[in-house]
C-alpha positions in Angstrom: 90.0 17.4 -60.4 88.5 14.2 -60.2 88.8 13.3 -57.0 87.6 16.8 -56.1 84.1 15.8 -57.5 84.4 13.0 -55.8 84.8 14.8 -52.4 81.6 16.9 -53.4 79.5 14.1 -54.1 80.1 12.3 -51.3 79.7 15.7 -49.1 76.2 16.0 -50.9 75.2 12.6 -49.8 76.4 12.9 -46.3 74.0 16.3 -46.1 70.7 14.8 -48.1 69.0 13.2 -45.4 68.6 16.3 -43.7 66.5 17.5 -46.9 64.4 14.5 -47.0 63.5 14.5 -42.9 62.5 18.2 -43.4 60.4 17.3 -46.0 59.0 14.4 -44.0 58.2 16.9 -41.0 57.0 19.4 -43.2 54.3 16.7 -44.6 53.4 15.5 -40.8 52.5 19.2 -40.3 49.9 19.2 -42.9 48.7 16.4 -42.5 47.9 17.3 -38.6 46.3 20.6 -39.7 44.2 18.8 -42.4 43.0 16.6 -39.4 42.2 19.4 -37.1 40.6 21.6 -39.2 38.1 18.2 -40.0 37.5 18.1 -36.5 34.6 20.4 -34.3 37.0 23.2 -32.3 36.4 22.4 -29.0 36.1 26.2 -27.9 37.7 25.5 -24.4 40.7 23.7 -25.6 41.1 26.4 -28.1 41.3 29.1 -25.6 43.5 27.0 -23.8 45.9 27.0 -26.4 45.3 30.5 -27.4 45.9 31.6 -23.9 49.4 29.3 -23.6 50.5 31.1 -27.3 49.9 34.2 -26.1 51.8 33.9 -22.6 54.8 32.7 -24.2 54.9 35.3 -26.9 53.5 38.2 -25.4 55.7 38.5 -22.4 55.1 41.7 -21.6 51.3 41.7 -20.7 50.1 43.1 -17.4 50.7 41.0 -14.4 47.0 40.4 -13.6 46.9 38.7 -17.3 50.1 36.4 -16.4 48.6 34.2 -13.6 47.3 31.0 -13.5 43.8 31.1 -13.3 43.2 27.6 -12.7 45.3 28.5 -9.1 43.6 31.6 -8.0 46.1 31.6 -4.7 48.7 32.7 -7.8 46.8 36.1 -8.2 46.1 36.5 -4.7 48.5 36.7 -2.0 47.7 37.9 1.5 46.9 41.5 1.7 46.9 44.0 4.9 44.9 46.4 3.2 41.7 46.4 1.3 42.3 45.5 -2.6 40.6 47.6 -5.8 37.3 45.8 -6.2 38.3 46.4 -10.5 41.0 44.2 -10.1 39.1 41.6 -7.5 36.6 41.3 -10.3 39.0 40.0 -13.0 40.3 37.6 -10.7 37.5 36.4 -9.9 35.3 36.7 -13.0 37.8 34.4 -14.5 38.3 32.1 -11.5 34.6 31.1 -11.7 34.2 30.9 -15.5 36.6 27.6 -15.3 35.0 26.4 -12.4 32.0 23.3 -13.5 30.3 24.0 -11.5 30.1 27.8 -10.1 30.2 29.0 -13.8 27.1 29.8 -13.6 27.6 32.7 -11.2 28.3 36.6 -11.9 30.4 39.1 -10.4 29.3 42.4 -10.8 30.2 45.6 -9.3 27.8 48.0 -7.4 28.7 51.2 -6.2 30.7 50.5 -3.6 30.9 46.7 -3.4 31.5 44.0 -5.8 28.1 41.1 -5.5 29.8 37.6 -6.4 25.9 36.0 -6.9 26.2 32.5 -6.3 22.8 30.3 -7.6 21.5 28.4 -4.5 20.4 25.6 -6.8 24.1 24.7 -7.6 25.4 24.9 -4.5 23.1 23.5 -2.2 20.6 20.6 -2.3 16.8 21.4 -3.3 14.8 22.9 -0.1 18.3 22.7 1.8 21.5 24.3 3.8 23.6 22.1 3.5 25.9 21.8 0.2 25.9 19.3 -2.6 28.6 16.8 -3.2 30.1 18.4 -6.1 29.4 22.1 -5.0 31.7 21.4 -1.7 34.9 21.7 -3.6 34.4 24.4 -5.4 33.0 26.6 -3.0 36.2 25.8 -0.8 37.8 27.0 -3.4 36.3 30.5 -3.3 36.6 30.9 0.3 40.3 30.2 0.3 40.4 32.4 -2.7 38.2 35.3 0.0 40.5 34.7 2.9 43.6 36.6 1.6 41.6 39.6 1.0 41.4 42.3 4.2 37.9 43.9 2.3 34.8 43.3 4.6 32.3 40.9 3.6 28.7 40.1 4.0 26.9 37.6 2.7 23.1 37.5 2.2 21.1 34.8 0.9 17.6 35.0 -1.0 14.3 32.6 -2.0 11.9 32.2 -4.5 8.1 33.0 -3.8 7.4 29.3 -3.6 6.8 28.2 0.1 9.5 26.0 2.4 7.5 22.5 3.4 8.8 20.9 7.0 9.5 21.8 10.5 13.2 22.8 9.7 12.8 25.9 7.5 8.8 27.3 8.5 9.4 29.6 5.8 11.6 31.2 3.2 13.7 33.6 5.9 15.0 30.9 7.6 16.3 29.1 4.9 17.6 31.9 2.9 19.6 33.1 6.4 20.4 29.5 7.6 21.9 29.2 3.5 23.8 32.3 4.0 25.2 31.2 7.2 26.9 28.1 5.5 28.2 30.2 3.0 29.9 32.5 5.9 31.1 29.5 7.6 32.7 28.5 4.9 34.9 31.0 4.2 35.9 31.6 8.1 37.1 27.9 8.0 38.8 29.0 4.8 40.9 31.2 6.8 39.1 34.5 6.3 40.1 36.3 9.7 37.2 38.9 10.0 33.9 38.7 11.4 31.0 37.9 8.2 27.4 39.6 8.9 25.4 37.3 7.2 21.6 38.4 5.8 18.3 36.5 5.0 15.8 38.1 2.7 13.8 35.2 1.8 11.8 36.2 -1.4 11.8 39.9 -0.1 13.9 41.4 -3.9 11.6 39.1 -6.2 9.9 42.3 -7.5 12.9 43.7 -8.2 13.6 40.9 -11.1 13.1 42.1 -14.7 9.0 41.2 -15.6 10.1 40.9 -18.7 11.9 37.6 -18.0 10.5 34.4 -18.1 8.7 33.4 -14.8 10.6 30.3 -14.1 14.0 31.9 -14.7 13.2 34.6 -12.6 12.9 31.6 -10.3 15.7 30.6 -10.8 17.4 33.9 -10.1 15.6 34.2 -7.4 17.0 31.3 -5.4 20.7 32.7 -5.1 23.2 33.7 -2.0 24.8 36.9 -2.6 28.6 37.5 -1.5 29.6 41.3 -0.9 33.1 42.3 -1.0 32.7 46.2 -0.2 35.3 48.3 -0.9 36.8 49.2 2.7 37.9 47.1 4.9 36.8 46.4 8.2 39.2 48.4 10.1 37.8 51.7 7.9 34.3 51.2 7.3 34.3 50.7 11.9 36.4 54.0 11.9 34.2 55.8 9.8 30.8 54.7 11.6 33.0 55.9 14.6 33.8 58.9 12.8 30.2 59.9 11.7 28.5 58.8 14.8 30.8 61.7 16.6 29.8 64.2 14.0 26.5 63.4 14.6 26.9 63.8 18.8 28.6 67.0 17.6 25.6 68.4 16.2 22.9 67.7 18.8 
């Protein structure tokens, strides 16, 4: 009987560590979460880890919610026909929120084409075509993103009311189409295999900016390049002008 008591205590020491390392952990853990929850919540990391929490535990969320937006090639693979502009503007509503500098931009959808409005001030040096040094990468980044979609694009680029100064640009429509042009080269070299018609309409929409906002923002809002992505592709919107020009013979 003795010895079996003996057995047990020993067994009991053997086994108490285990109790006291739990306990340890179990302290480590508050004492983390105290730390944090003195701390600012940085909202970006947050979401970060909001986003990893839900992707491991959540398995079964749509597809277009699984992908890496930090890797837009992930959600995009090569397409041979023209993709839903709905699901084109997730993608890329949440490729450009991430991006420094392009966050700035919107993607909105209008009738039958989606505008990804791109503020020339970001992108491009003041009274310039060319881009800025930082811009540069992340608008590569959104043309290889537009290259593995088959839906036609145009691209048209816009001004303020305040006059171009030098020989280069004479005025507003040159720079807004020259701008526009870059942005359209840009995606070509990308690998975008269709032809871009590119647009410039200098400070011609100005009046169409809200009065009610302030005059230096509308400025600001002014001074964009607008990317189209309709919602045929090439191929169809060609066969329907082809289409409707022989309805139209037909009637004469």
């Amino acid at each position: 009987m003795i010895l079996d008591l003996h057995k047990s205590a020993k067994a009991a020491t053997k086994d108490s560590w285990l109790i006291i390392f739990a306990d340890l952990l179990a302290l480590l853990l508050t004492f983390f979460v105290l730390m944090f929850s003195m701390n600012s919540v940085q909202v970006s990391k947050w979401k970060a880890v909001v986003e990893s929490l839900s992707e491991n535990l959540n398995p079964e969320r749509a597809r277009i919610q699984d992908e890496d937006w930090h890797n837009i090639e992930a959600a995009l693979v090569p397409q041979k026909e023209a993709l839903s502009l709905a699901y084109l503007k997730k993608i890329f509503e949440d490729k450009l929120q991430y991006d420094p500098i392009l966050r700035r931009s919107s993607v909105k959808l209008q009738d039958d084409r989606l505008a990804i409005t791109l503020p020339a001030d970001l992108i491009f040096e003041k009274g310039q075509s060319e881009f800025s040094r930082d811009a540069h990468k992340s608008m590569q980044e959104l043309g290889a993103a537009l290259h593995m979609i088959q839906n036609k694009i145009t691209v048209v680029g816009h001004t303020d009311l305040e006059p171009t100064s030098g020989a280069r640009y004479p005025t507003n429509w040159e720079l807004s189409l020259v701008r526009a042009i870059s942005v359209a080269r840009l995606i070509r070299r990308a690998g975008y295999a269709q032809a871009i018609e590119t647009y410039g309409d200098g400070p011609s929409r100005f009046d169409e900016l809200d009065e009610n906002i302030p005059l230096h923002e509308r400025y600001l809002l002014a001074r964009r390049v607008d990317v189209f992505i309709h919602r045929e592709d090439r191929d169809q919107r060609e066969n329907n002008a082809a289409d409707n020009r022989e309805e139209h013979n037909g009637r004469k």
